[in-house]
C-alpha positions in Angstrom: 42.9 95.5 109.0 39.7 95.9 111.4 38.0 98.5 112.5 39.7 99.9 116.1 37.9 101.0 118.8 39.4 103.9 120.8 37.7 106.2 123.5 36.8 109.7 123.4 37.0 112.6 125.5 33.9 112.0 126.6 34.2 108.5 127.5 32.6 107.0 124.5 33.9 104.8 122.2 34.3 105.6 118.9 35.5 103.3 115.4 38.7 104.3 113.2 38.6 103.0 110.4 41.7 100.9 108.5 42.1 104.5 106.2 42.6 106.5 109.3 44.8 104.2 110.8 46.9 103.6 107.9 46.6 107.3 106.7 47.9 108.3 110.3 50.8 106.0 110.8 51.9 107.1 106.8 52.3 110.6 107.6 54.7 110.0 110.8 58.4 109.6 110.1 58.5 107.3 113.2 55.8 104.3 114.2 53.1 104.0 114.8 52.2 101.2 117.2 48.9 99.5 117.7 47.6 96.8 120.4 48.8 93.7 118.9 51.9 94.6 117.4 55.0 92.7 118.7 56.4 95.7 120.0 53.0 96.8 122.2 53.6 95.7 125.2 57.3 97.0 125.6 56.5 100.4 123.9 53.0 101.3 126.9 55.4 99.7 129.9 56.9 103.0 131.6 58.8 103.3 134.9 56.2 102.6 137.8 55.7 99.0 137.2 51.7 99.4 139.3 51.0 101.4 135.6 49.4 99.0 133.4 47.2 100.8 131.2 46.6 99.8 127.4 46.5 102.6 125.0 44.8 101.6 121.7 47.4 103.8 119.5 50.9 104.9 120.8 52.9 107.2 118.3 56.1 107.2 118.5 57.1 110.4 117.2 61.0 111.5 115.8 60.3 115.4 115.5 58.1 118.1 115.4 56.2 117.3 112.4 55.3 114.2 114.1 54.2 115.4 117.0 51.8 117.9 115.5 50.3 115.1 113.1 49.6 112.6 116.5 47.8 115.8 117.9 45.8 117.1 115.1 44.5 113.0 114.9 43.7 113.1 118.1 42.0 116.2 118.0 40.1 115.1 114.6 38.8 111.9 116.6 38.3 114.0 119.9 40.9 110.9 121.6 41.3 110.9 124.8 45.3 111.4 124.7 48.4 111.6 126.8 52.3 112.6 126.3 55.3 110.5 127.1 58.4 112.0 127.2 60.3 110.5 130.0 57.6 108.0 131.5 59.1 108.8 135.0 55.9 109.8 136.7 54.8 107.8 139.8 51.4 109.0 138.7 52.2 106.9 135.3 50.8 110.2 133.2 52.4 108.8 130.2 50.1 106.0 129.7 46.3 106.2 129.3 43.6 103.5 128.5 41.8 103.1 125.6 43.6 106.5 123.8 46.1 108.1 121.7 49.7 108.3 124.0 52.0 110.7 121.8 55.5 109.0 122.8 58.6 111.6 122.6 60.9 109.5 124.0 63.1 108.7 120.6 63.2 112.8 120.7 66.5 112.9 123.3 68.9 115.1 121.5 70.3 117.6 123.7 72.9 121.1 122.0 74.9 122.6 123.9 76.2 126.3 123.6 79.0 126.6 125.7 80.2 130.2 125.2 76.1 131.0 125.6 75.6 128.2 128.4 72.7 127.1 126.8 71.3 124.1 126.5 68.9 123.0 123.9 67.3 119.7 124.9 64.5 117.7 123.0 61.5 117.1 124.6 61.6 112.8 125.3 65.0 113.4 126.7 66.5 112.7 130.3 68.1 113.7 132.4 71.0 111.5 131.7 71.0 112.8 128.2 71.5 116.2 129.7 73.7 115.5 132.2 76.5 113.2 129.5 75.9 116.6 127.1 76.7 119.5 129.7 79.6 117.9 131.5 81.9 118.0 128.4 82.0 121.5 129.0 82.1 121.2 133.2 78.3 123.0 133.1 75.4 121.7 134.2 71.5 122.4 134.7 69.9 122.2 137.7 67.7 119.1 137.3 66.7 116.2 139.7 68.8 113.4 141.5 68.0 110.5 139.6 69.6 110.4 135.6 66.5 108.4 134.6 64.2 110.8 135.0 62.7 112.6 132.4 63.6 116.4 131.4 60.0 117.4 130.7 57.9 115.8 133.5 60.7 117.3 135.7 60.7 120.5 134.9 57.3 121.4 134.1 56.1 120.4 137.8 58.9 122.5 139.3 62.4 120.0 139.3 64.2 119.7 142.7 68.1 118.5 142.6 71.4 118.8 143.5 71.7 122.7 142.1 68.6 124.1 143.7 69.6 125.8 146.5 72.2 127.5 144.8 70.4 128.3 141.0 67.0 127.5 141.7 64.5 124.8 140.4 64.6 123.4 136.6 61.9 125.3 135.9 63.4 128.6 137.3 66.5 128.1 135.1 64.0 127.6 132.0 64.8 129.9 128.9 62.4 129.2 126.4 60.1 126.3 125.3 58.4 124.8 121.9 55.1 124.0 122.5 52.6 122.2 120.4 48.9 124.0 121.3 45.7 121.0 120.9 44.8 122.6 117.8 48.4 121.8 116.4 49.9 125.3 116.4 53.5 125.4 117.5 54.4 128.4 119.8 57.3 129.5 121.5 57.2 130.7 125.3 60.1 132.9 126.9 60.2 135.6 129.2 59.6 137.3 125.3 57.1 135.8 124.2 53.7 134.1 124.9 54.8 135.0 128.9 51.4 133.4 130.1 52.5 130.3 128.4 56.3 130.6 129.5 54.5 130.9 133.2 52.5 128.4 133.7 55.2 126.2 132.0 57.4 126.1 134.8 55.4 124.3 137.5 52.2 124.3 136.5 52.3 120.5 134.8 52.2 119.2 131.6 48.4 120.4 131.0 48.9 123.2 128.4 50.2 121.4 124.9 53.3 119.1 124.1 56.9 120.4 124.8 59.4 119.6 122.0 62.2 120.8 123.1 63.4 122.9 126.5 66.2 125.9 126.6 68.0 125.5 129.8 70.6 128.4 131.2 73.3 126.3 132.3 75.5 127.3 135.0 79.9 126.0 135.6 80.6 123.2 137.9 84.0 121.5 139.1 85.2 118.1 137.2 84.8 116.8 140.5 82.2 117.8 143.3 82.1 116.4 147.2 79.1 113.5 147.1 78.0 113.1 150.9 76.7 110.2 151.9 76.7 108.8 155.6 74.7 106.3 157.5 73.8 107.0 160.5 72.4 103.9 163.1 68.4 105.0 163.7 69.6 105.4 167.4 71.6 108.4 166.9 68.2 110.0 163.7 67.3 112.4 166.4 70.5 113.6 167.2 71.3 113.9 163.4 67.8 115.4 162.8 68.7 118.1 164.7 72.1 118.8 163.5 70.5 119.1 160.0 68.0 121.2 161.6 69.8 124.2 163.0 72.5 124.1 160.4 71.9 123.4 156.8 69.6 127.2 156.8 73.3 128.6 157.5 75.2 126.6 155.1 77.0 127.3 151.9 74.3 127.2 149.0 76.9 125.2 147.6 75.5 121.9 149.6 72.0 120.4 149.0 70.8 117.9 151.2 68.4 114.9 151.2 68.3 113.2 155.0 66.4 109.8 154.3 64.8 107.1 156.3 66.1 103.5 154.7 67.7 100.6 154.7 71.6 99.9 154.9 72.3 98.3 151.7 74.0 95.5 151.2 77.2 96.5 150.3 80.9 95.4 151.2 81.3 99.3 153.1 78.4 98.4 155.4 79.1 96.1 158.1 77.3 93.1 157.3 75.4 93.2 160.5 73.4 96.3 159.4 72.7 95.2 156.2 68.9 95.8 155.4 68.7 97.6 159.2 66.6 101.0 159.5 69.1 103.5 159.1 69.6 107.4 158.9 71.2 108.3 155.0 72.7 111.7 155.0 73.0 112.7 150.9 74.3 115.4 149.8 76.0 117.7 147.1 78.7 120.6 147.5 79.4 121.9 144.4 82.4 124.4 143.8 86.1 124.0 144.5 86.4 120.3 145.9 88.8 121.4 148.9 86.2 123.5 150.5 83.5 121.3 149.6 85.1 118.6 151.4 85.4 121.2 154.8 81.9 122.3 154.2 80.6 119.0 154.2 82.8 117.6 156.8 80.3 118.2 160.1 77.6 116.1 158.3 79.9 113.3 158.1 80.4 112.8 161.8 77.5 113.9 163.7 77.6 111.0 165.4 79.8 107.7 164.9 78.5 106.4 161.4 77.9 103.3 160.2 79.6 103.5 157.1 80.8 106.6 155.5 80.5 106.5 151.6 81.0 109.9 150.5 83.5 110.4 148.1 85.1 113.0 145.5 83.6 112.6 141.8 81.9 113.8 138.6 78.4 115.7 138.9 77.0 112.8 136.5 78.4 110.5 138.3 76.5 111.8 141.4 73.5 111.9 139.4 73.8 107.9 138.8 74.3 106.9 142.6 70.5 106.7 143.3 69.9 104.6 139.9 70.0 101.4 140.9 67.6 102.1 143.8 64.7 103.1 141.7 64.5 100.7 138.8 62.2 100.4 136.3 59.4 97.9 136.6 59.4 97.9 140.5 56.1 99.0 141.9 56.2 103.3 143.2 53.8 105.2 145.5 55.0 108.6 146.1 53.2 111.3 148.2 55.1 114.8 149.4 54.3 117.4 151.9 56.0 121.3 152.2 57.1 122.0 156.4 58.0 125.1 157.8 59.7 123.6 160.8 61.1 119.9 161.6 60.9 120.3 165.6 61.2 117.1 168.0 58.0 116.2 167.9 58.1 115.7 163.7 61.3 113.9 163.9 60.0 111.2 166.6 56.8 111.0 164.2 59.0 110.5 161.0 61.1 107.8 163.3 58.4 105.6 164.4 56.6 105.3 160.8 60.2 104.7 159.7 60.1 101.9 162.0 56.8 100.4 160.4 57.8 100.7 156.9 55.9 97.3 155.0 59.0 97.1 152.8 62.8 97.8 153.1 62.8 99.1 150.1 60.8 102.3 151.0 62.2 105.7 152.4 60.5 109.0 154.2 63.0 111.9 152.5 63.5 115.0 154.2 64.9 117.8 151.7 66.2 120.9 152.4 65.3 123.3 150.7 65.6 127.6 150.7 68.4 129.2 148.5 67.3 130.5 145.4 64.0 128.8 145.7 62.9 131.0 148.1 64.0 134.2 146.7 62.5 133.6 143.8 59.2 135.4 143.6 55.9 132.8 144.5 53.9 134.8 141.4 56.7 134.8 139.1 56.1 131.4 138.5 53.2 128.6 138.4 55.7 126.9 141.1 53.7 128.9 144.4 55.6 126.7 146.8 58.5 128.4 147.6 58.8 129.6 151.4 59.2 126.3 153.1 62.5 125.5 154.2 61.9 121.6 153.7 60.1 118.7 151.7 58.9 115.6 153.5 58.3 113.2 150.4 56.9 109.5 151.6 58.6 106.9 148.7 56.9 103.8 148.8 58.6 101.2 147.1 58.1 97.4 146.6 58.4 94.6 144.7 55.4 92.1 144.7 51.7 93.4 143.7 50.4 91.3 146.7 51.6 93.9 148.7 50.6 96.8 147.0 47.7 98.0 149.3 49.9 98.0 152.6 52.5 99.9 151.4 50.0 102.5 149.8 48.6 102.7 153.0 51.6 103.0 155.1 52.9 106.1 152.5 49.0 108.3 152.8 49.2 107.6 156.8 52.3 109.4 156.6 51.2 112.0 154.2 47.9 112.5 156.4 49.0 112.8 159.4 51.0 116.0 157.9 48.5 117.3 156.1 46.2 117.6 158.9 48.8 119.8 160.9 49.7 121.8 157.9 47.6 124.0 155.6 50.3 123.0 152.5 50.7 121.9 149.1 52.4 118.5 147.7 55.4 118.5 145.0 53.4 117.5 142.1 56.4 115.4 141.4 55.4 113.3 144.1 51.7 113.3 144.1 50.4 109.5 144.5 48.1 109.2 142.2 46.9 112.9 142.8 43.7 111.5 144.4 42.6 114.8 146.1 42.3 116.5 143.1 40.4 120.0 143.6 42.1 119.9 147.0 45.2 119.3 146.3 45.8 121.9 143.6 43.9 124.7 145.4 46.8 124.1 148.3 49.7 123.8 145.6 49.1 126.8 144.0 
């Protein structure tokens, strides 16, 4: 074996030798993968197919142990290092150049204590993994909307979903956490102890160690919940808009909802003459008993004559899956986000015409709801400050070719500043492009 060639901290490179290498990978129970092994290039690929960054060592760790053997290397070699659990995040986080990525994603178990409703869930688990485990027992956690995503990204940046308005973010319905310190120590962080740890946990990002596994208070749920999901012709968005508008502050807590500018997919429900047509996407969740869900919903379902009218009675993991096939991996993301206090005319007009202009069909403005148990929850109780807005504008940018990577960049930040010009906000650092305001951008957040 050669010599490899990694970079440090401080941007220099520096030589491990075949004894580290060798002595390294020995000491892991899982793999250890190098550039040039046949299994490289599938092991550093991660969600957002625009990441394509080439880590000199990835390990791929199967518990604890492992994990604090990857960071005590990298810490020995001063590597410059990042953690994959998921490798959801439009940012691509996961991957870095040159370094030491410490992969958890082989770590997915996920124990559930029913009478407790608790949920004990490994660190490179999803949300998938979750979802399958708690709905044996009709519980769930309140996590985000698409079963892909990963646990730990999610939740340590806040975690919008389905259960938010009614129990808060993922990170507000966080118990306790394992955390692996750089200098290898494991800790524990609750409300008990290490509570400067267990705050900035939930929402400050994944900056302060690795997470190995996540206690989530889990909270009952129907066997079937009301899925809405309505398209709307963009001639009647305004209207609709404003339904959503002076309502959904005065709804049951029950119901989340996600009002997005898209395209009508091409689907045997949508007439064919709308297919791949702007359109208005009313999606939401009412959880609790399905009868009333089906009233409470019921408004948002004919605000105006719909194109199609999709919504149907199922499973909570079933809901979780509907968005899956829109967001698969290896398509290219861009992804900025902006808190608003107030969606009046003038925003919807402006949210309408750069829907009109989108560079690809597959891209989508989202307007979230937000309030509930968000906003009661304390702004300093938490690293997650953002909590007194009543919505979330995120701009999705989504596209297949790399030749058309710089338009569709573009048409998501004219979007995003435009709105940050008018507004004196944060982003959802869930959705932060590729965080390019840096100093900025996290002095508004938190």
């Amino acid at each position: 074996m050669d010599v490899f060639s990694a970079l440090t901290l401080t941007g220099e490179e520096t030589s491990l030798s075949p004894s580290d290498i060798e002595g390294f990978g020995s000491s892991l129970e899982g793999e250890l993968v190098r550039s040039g092994d046949t299994n490289y290039d599938e092991c550093r690929a991660i969600w957002n197919g625009m990441i394509d960054r080439r880590p000199a060592l990835i390990a791929r760790c199967k518990n604890q142990d492992d994990v604090i053997a990857a960071v005590k290397f990298a810490r020995k070699h001063d590597l410059v290092t990042s953690i994959r659990s998921g490798g959801h995040h439009v940012a691509g986080k996961a991957v870095c150049d040159n370094g030491l990525v410490i992969d958890l994603s082989m770590m997915n178990e996920v124990e559930v204590d029913p009478k407790k409703r608790i949920a004990r869930v490994q660190g490179g688990a999803k949300l998938i993994d979750l979802d399958e485990a708690t709905s044996t027992y009709n519980l769930a956690a309140p996590v985000g909307v698409v079963s892909d995503t990963g646990v730990a990204g999610l939740t340590l940046h806040g975690g919008f979903g389905w259960l938010s308005r009614k129990y808060g973010l993922a990170a507000d319905n966080l118990l306790s956490a394992d955390v692996i310190t750089s200098d290898g120590r494991h800790l524990k962080a609750s409300k008990n102890e290490n509570q400067d740890l267990f705050w900035a946990l939930r929402g400050g990002g994944g900056n302060f160690g690795v997470v190995t596994s996540f206690e989530f208070q889990l909270h009952p749920i129907e066997s079937q919940v009301w899925l809405l999901m309505t398209l709307y012709p963009l001639s009647k968005a305004r209207e609709c808009m404003q339904y959503f508008r002076e309502n959904i502050p005065n709804t049951p807590e029950e119901f989340s909802l996600i009002n997005v500018f898209w395209s009508a997919p091409p689907v045997e429900e949508v007439p064919e003459k709308y297919h791949g047509e702007p359109v208005l996407v009313s999606f939401g969740c009412c959880l609790g008993d399905p009868d009333k869900g089906e009233k409470i919903i019921a408004p948002y379902r004919q605000i105006a004559e719909p194109i199609a009218d999709l919504s149907a009675r199922m499973p909570f993991k079933d809901i979780q899956k509907v968005l899956d096939e829109d967001y698969p991996n290896g398509r290219n993301y861009y992804w900025k986000s902006v808190y608003i206090n107030e969606i009046s005319d003038d925003v919807i007009d402006r949210l309408m015409e750069h829907a009109k202009k989108r560079p690809s069909p597959l891209s989508s403005i989202d307007i979230w709801g937000i309030g509930g148990e968000v906003s009661r929850i304390k702004p300093e109780s938490t690293a997650f400050y953002q909590r007194s807005a009543p919505y979330m504008i995120s701009m999705e940018a989504n596209w297949d070719d790399p030749e058309d990577s710089e338009k569709n960049i573009q048409w998501a930040r004219d979007i995003y500043d435009e709105f940050k010009n008018d507004l004196d906000v944060g982003l959802y650092l869930n959705f932060p492009g590729f965080a390019e305001e840096g100093e900025e951008m996290l002095a508004k957040t938190y």
